[in-house]
DRENDO-1510 file (C-alpha; in Angstrom, 1 decimal, always signed):
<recs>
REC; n; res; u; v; w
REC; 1; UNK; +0.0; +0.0; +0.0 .
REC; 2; UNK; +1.2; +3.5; -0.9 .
REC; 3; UNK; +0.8; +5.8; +2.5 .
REC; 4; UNK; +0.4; +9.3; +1.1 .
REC; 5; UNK; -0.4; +12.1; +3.7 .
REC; 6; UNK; +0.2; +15.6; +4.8 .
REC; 7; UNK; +2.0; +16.9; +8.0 .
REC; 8; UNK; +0.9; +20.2; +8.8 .
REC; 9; UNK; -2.0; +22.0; +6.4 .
REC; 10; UNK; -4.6; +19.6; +4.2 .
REC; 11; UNK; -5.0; +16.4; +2.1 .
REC; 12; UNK; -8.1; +17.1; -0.3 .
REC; 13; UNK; -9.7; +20.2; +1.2 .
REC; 14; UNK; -8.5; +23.8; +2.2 .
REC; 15; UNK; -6.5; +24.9; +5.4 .
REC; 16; UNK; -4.6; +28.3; +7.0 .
REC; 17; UNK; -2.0; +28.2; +9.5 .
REC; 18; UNK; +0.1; +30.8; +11.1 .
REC; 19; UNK; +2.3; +29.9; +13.2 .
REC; 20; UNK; +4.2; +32.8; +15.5 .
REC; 21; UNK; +6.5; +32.4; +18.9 .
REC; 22; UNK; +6.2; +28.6; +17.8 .
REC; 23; UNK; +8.9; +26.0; +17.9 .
REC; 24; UNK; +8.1; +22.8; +15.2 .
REC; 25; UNK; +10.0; +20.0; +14.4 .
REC; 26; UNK; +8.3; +18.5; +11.2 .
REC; 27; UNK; +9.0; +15.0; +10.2 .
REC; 28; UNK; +6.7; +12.7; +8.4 .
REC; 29; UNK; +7.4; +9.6; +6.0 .
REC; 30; UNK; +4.9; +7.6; +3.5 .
REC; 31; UNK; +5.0; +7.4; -0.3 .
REC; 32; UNK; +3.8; +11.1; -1.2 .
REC; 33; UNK; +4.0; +13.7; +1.3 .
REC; 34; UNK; +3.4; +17.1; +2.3 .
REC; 35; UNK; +5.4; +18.6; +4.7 .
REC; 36; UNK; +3.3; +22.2; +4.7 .
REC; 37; UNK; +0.5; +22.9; +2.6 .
REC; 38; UNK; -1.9; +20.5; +0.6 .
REC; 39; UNK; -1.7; +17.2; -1.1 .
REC; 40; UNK; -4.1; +17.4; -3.1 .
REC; 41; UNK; -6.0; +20.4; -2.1 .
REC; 42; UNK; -4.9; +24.4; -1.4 .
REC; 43; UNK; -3.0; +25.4; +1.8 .
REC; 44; UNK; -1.5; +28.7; +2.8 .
REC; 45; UNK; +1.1; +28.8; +5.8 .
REC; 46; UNK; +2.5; +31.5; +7.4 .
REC; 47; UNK; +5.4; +31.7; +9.5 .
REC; 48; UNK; +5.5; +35.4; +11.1 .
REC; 49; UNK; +8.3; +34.2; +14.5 .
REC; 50; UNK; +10.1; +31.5; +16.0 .
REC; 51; UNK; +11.7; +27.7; +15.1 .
REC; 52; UNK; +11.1; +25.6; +12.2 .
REC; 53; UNK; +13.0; +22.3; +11.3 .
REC; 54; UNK; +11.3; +20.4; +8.8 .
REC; 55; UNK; +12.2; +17.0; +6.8 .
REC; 56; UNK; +9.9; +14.3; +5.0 .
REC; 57; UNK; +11.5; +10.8; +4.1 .
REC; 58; UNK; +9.3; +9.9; +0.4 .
REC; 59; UNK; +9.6; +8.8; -2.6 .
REC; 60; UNK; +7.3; +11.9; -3.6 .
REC; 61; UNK; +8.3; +14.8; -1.6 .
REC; 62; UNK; +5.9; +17.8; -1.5 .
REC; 63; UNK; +7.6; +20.2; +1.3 .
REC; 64; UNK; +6.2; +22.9; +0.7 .
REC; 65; UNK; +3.2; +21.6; -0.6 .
REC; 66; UNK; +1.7; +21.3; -4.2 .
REC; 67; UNK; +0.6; +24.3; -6.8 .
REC; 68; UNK; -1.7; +25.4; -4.7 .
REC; 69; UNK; +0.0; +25.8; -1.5 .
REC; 70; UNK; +1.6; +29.2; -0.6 .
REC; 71; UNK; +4.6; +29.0; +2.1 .
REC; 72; UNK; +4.8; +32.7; +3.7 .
REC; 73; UNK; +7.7; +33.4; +5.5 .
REC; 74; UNK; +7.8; +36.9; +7.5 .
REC; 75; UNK; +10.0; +35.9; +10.3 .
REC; 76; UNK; +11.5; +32.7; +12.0 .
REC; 77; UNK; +14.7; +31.0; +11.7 .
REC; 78; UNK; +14.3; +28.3; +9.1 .
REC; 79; UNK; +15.4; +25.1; +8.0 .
REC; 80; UNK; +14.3; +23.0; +5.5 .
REC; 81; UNK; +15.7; +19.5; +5.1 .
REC; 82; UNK; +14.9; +18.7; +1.3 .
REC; 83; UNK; +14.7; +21.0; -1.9 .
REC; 84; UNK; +11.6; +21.9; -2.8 .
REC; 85; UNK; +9.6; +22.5; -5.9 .
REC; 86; UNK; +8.4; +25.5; -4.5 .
REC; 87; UNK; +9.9; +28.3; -2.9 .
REC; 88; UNK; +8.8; +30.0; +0.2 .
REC; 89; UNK; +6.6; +33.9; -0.9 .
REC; 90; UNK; +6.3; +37.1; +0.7 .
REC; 91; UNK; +2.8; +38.2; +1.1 .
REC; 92; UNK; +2.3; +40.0; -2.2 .
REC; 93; UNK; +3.7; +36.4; -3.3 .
REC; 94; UNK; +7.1; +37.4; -4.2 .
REC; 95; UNK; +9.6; +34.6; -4.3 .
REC; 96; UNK; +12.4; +34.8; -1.6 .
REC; 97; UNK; +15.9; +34.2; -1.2 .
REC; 98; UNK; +17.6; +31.6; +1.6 .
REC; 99; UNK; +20.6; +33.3; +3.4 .
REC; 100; UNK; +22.9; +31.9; +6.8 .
REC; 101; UNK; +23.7; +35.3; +8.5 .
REC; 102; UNK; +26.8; +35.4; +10.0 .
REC; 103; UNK; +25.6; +37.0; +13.3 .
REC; 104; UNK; +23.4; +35.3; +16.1 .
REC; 105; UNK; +20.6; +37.7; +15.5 .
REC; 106; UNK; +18.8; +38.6; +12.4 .
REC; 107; UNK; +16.5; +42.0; +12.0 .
REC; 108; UNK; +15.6; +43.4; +8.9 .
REC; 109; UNK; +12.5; +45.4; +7.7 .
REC; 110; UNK; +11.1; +44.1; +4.4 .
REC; 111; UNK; +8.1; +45.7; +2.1 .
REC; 112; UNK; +6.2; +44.4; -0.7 .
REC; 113; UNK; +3.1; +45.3; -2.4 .
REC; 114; UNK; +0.6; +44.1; +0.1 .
REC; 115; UNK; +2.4; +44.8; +3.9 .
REC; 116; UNK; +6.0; +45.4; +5.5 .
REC; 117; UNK; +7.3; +43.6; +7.9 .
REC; 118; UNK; +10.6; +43.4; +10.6 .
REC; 119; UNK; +12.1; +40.3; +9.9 .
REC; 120; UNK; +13.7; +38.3; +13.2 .
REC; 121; UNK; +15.3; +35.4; +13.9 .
REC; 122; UNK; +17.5; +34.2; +16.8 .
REC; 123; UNK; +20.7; +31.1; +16.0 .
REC; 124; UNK; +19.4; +28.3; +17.4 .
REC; 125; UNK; +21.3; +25.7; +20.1 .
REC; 126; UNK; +22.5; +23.7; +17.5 .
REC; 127; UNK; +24.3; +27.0; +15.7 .
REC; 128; UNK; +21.9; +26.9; +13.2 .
REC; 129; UNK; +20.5; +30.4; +11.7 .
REC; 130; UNK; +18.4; +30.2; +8.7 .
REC; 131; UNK; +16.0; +33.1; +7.0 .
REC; 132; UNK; +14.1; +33.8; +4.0 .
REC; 133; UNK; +14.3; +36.6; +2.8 .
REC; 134; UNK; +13.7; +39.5; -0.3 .
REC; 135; UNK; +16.6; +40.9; -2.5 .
</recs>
């Protein structure tokens, strides 16, 4: 039997998250999978603050979700296990750009079309600082 699921959004219908001050560890395993976002359906996350570590062991890995998922990132250190197909967005859906910053805290202020924003992120116990970012 092929196990196919998603970890944190929807499998066939619609879902919203936002997750702020949070600290996730992500893991899932199966055939197809969703890490964040939608299987089969739409998704859209939102990371504003804190910790995310995420990584999927699958023949079909869907990270970030599929087409229809949107993976906003406004804050939060970051790290994401696998490539994905899809890249994490700003609000006005802008595609960002990954970065390790040398320091142990990040703070930048961003603006798009739709909202601006003060990017933070703290280096993590393991000495791991990851952010998403615009150019």
């Amino acid at each position: 039997m092929r196990r196919k699921g998603t970890v944190f959004g929807s499998f066939d219908g619609e879902a919203k998250a936002v997750f702020r001050n949070s600290k996730v560890r992500l893991y899932g395993e199966g055939y197809r999978v969703s890490g964040f976002g939608s299987l089969n359906g739409s998704c859209v996350m939102r990371v504003e603050s804190g910790e995310i570590d995420a990584s999927l062991l699958a023949v079909e890995v869907l990270l970030l979700g599929n087409d229809r998922s949107r993976y906003i990132v406004t804050g939060g250190n970051i790290h994401l296990a696998q490539e994905s197909d899809h890249t994490p967005v700003s609000p006005a859906g802008i595609p960002l750009c990954f970065a390790n910053p040398g320091k142990d805290h990040y703070e930048a202020v961003f603006r798009d079309e739709e909202e601006e924003w003060t990017y933070r992120a703290d280096r993590n116990g393991n000495g791991y600082l990851g952010v998403w970012i615009l150019l």
